[in-house]
C-alpha positions in Angstrom: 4.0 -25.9 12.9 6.6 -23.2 13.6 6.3 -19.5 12.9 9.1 -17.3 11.2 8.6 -15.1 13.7 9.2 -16.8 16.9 13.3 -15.8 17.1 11.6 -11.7 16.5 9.2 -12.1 18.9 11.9 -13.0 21.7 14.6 -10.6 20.7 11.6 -7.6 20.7 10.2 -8.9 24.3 13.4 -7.9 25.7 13.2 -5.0 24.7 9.8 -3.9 25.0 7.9 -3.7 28.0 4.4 -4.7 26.3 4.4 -6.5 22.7 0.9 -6.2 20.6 0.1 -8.9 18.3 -2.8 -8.1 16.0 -4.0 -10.0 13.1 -7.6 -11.3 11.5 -9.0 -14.3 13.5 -8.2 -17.6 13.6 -4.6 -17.3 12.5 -2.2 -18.7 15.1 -1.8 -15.8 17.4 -3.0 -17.3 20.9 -1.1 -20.8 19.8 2.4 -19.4 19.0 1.8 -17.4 22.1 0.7 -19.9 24.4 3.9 -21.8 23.1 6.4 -19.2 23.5 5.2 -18.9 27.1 6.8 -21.2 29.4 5.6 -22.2 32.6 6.4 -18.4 34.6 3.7 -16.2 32.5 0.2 -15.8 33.3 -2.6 -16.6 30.2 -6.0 -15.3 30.5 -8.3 -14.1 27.6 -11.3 -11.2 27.1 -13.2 -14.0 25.5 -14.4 -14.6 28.8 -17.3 -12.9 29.7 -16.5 -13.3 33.3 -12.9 -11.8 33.2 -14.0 -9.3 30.5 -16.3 -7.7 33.2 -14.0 -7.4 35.5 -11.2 -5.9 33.5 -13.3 -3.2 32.1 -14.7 -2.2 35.8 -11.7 -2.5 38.3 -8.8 -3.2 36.0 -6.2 -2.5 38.9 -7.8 -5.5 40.5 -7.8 -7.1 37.1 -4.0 -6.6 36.9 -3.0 -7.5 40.4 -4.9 -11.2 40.4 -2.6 -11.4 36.6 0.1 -9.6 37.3 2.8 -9.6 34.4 4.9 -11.6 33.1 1.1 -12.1 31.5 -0.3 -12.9 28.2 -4.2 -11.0 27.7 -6.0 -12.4 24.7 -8.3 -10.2 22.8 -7.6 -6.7 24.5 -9.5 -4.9 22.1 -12.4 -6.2 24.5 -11.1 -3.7 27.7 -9.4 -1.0 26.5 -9.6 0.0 30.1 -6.6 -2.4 31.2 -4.3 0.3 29.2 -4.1 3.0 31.0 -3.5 0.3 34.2 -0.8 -1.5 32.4 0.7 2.1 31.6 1.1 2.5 35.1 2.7 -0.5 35.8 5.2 0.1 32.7 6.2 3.3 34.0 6.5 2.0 38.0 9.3 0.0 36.3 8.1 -3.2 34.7 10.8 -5.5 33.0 11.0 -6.1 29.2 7.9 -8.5 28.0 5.9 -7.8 31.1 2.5 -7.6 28.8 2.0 -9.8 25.8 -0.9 -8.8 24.4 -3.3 -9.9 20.9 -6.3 -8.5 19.5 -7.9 -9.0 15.8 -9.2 -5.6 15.2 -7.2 -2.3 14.1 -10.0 0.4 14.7 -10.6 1.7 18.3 -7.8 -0.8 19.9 -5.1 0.0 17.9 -6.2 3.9 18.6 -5.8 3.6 22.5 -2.8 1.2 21.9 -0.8 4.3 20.4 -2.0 7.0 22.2 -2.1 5.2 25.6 1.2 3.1 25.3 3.1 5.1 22.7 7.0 4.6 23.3 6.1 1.4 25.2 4.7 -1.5 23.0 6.3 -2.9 19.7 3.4 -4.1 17.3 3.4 -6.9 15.5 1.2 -8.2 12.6 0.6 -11.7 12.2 -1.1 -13.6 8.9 -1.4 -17.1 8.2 1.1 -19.1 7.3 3.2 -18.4 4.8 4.5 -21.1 2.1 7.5 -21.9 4.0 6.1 -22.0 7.1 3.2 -24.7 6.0 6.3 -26.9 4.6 8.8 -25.7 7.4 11.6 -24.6 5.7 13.8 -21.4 5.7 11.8 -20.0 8.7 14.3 -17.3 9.1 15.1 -16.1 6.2 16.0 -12.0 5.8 12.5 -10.5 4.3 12.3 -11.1 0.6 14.1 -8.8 -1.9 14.6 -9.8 -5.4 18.3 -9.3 -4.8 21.2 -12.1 -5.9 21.9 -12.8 -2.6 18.6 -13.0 -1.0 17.2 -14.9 -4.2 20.0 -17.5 -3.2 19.5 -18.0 -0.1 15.9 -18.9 -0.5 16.8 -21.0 -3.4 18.7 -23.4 -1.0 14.9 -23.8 0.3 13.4 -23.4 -1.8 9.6 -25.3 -2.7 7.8 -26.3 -5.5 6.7 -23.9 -8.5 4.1 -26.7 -10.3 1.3 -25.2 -11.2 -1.3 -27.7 -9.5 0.7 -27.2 -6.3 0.5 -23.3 -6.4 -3.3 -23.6 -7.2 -4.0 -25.9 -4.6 -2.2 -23.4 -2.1 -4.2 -20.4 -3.3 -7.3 -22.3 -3.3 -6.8 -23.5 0.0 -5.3 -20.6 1.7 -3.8 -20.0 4.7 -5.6 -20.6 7.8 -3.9 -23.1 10.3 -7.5 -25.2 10.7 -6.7 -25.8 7.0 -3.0 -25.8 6.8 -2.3 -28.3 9.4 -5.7 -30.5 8.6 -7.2 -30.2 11.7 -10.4 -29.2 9.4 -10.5 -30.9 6.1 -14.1 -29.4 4.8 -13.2 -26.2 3.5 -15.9 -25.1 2.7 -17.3 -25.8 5.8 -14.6 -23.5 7.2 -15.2 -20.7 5.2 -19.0 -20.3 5.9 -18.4 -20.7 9.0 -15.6 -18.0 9.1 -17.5 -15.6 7.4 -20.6 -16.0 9.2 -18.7 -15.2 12.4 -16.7 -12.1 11.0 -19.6 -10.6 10.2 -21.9 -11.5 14.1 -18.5 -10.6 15.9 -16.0 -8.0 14.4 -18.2 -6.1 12.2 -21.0 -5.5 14.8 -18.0 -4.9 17.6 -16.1 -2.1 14.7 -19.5 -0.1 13.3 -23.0 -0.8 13.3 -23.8 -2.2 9.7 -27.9 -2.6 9.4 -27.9 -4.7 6.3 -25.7 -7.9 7.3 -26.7 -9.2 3.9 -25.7 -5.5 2.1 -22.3 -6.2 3.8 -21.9 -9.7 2.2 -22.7 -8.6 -1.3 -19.6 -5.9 -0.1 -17.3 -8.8 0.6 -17.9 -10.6 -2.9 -17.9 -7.5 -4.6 -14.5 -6.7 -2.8 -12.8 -10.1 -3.8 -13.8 -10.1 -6.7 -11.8 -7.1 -7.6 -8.4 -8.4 -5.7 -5.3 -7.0 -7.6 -7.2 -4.2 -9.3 -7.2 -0.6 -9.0 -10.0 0.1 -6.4 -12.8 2.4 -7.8 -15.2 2.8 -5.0 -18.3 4.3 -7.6 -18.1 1.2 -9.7 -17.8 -1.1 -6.0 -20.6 0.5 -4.3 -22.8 0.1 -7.6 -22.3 -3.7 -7.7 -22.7 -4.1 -3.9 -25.8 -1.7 -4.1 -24.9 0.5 -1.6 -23.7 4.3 -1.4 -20.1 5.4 -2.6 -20.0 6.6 1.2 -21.2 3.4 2.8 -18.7 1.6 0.3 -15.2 3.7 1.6 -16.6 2.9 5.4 -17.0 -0.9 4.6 -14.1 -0.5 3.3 -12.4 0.8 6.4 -13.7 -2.2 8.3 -12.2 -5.1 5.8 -8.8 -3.6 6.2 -9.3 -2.8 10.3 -10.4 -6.8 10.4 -6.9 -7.0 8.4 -8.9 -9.1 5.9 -7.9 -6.7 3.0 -4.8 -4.4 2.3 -4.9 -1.2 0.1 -1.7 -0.9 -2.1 -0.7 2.8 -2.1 0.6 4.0 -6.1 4.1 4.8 -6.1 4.2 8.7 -5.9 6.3 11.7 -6.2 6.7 15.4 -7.2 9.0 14.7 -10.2 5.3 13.5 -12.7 1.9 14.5 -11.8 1.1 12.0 -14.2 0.5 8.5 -12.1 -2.6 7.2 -11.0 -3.5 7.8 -7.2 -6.1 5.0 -7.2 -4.6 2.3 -4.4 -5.1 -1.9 -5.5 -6.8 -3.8 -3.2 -5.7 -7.2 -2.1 -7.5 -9.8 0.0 -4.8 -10.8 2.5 -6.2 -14.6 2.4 -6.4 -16.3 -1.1 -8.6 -19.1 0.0 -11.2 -17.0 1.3 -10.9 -14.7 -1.6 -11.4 -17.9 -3.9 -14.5 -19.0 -1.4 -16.3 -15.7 -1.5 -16.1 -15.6 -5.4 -17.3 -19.4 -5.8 -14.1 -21.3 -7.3 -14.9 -25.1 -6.3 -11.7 -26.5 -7.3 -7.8 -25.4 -7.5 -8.6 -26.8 -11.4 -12.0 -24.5 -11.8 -9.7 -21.3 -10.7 -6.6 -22.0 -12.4 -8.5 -22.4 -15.8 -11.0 -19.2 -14.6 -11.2 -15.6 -15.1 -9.7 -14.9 -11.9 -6.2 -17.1 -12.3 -4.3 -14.5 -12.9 -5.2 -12.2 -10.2 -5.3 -14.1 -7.6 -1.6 -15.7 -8.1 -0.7 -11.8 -7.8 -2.6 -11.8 -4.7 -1.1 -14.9 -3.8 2.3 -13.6 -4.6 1.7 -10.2 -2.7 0.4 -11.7 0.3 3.7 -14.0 0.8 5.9 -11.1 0.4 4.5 -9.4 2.9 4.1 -12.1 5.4 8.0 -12.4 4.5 8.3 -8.9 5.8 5.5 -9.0 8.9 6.7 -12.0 10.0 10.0 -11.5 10.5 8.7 -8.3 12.2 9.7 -5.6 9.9 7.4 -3.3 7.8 8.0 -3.3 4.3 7.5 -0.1 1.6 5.4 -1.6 -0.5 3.6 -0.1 -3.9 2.6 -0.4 -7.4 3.7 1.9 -10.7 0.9 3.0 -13.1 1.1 6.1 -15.4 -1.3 7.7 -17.6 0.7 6.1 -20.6 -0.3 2.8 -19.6 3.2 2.0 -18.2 2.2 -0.8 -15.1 4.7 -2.5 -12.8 2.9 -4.9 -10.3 4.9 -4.2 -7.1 7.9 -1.8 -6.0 9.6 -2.0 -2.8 11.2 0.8 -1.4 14.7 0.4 0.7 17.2 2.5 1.8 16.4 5.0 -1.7 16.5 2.4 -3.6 13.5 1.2 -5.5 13.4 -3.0 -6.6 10.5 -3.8 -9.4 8.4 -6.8 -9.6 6.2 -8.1 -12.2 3.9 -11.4 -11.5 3.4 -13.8 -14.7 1.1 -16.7 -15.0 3.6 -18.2 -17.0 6.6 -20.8 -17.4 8.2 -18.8 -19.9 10.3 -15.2 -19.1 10.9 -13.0 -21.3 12.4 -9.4 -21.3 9.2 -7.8 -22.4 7.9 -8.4 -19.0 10.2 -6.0 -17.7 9.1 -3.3 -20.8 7.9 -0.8 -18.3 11.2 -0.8 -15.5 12.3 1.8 -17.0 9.7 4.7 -16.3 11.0 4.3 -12.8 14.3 5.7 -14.3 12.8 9.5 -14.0 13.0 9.2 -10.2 15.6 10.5 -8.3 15.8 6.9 -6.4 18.1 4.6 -7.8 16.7 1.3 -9.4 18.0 -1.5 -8.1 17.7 -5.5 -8.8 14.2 -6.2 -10.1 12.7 -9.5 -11.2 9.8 -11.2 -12.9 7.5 -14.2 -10.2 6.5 -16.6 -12.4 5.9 -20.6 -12.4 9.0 -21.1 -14.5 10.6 -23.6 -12.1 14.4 -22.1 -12.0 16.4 -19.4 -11.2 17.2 -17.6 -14.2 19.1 -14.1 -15.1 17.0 -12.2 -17.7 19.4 -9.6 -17.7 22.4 -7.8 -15.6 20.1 -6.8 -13.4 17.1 -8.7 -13.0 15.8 -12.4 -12.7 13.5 -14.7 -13.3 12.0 -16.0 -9.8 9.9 -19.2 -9.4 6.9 -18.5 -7.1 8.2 -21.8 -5.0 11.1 -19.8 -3.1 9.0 -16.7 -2.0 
């Protein structure tokens, strides 16, 4: 399967002398690598002990057996090679000399800016989006729920039924799964988790209690699309507040969570500063919270937050993987005012609400207009739902079927 990103990641490698692409395990990154390669660049990974050794004591010797045009997997194993391939950069090294990829955020991503700053574009990379499991509209501008955007993905648009939407979620969106090369998913999933937490959490910070750190994880998914309160987490997970803000730190350095920052600014002291927390993979969301079926969570308690999760977690993969960094919140005021998602472009703010519903109607959009106090303007909003067309609601908003995210 294709990537979105692939026509990015060649326009930025001549550009850049070193490109980082970071992501959780087991989402693609090696593969599209390895086939955006050719036949002139060098491949070697960290995952071998052998080569790992060698990079972190000589890695001048490292770097002259693979010199560049080279791809290192997993650099977050030899920090050591940076300051080498630093060297190189600034002797004069073409455009997309270094390709590298590493899974963690936490001490790589630390000696990545500080050791390379000016010199490496980075990249994140998730699983596949919707589109790019049923490879269509791969390169498609970023999502914006503007009429021009929203008709373009409606030329490609997929389908908005609701057993095909909850079979998605359920499944998620690993390739293993996507593509079928493994079918148990369950399988998967243990698996997955069981290696997450003997590789990158031992690697990022020690944790004692490995069983502690599971209870974390369910806790964590369990809230997905809620405000986080870290008291009432770390009470269920029976751990320290303390302990619960550092797990925390961990899920999103392992990019297996994302905070949502509150929308924010000097005009109203009156909005929540609580972020939401979102599991960036529904399927393991769904696993870790013990849905056995796409029908069991569709009729469950937790339908309706994870097809926001679900709907987050596309947008931004429409953003990351067309390499571009969206401005993502939420609104929430102390008068109970919510909007589910803002993006921020350009000083103009775009609202989203998220139904589980094939039915729109202009209540959903009751609380746009708190965001009318701002000095931003408010541009085209819309309401994500699994009504199957587009639809305007009004002059300035519409009704979106998940199916063309």
């Amino acid at each position: 399967m294709n990537r979105s990103m692939e026509d990015r990641w060649e326009e930025a490698s001549s550009q850049f002398p070193v490109l980082l692409l970071t992501g959780p395990r087991q989402v693609g990154k090696t593969t599209l690598l390895r086939h955006l390669c050719g036949k002139n660049r060098n491949y070697v990974t960290l995952d071998d002990m052998a080569l790992r050794a060698l990079a972190k004591d000589d890695p001048d010797l490292f770097l002259q057996r693979y010199a560049p045009p080279v791809l290192i997997d997993e650099i977050q194993y030899a920090p050591e090679l940076l300051p080498s391939v630093k060297q190189i950069v600034d002797r004069g090294s073409a455009p997309g000399g270094f390709w590298l990829t590493g899974s963690q955020q936490f001490q790589m991503m630390k000696g990545v800016t500080e050791t390379l700053a000016g010199r490496v574009a980075i990249v994140n990379l998730l699983g596949f989006s919707m589109r790019e499991k049923a490879g269509r509209g791969l390169c498609l501008d970023s999502f914006l729920p503007t009429p021009d955007r929203i008709e373009e993905r409606e030329r490609s648009g997929g389908s908005t039924s609701l057993k095909t939407v909850y079979r998605d979620i359920w499944e998620g969106s690993f390739p293993a799964l996507a593509a079928g090369h493994i079918r148990d998913r369950d399988l998967f999933y243990r698996s997955y988790v069981q290696t997450y937490l003997e590789r990158d959490v031992r690697d990022l910070v020690r944790v004692g209690d490995l069983e502690s750190f599971r209870r974390f994880i369910r806790a964590t998914a369990a809230r997905t699309g809620q405000l986080l309160n870290y008291s009432d987490l770390a009470r269920d997970a029976g751990v320290s507040p303390n302990t619960a803000r550092q797990w925390m730190s961990i899920l999103i350095s392992s990019f297996q969570v994302y905070l949502l920052q509150p929308y924010h600014s000097n005009v109203t002291k009156r909005l929540y500063k609580r972020p939401k927390v979102y599991f960036l993979d529904t399927g393991l969301c769904a696993y870790l919270t013990e849905w056995s079926s796409p029908n069991t969570l569709e009729a469950g308690a937790m339908s309706g937050s994870l097809l926001e999760t679900y709907v987050f977690s596309e947008i931004l993969k429409s953003w990351w993987h067309r390499i571009q960094q969206p401005n993502l919140y939420f609104y929430r005021d102390k008068e109970a005012r919510e909007i589910d998602l803002l993006l921020s472009r350009d000083g103009i703010l775009y609202p989203i609400e998220i139904k589980k519903s094939t039915r729109v109607r202009r209540e959903s959009m009751r609380h746009f207009s708190a965001l009318d106090r701002f000095a931003e303007t408010v541009g085209s909003g819309g309401v994500i739902s699994l009504y199957p067309r587009v639809l305007p609601i009004d002059e300035q908003n519409t009704s979106i079927p998940v199916g063309l995210l």
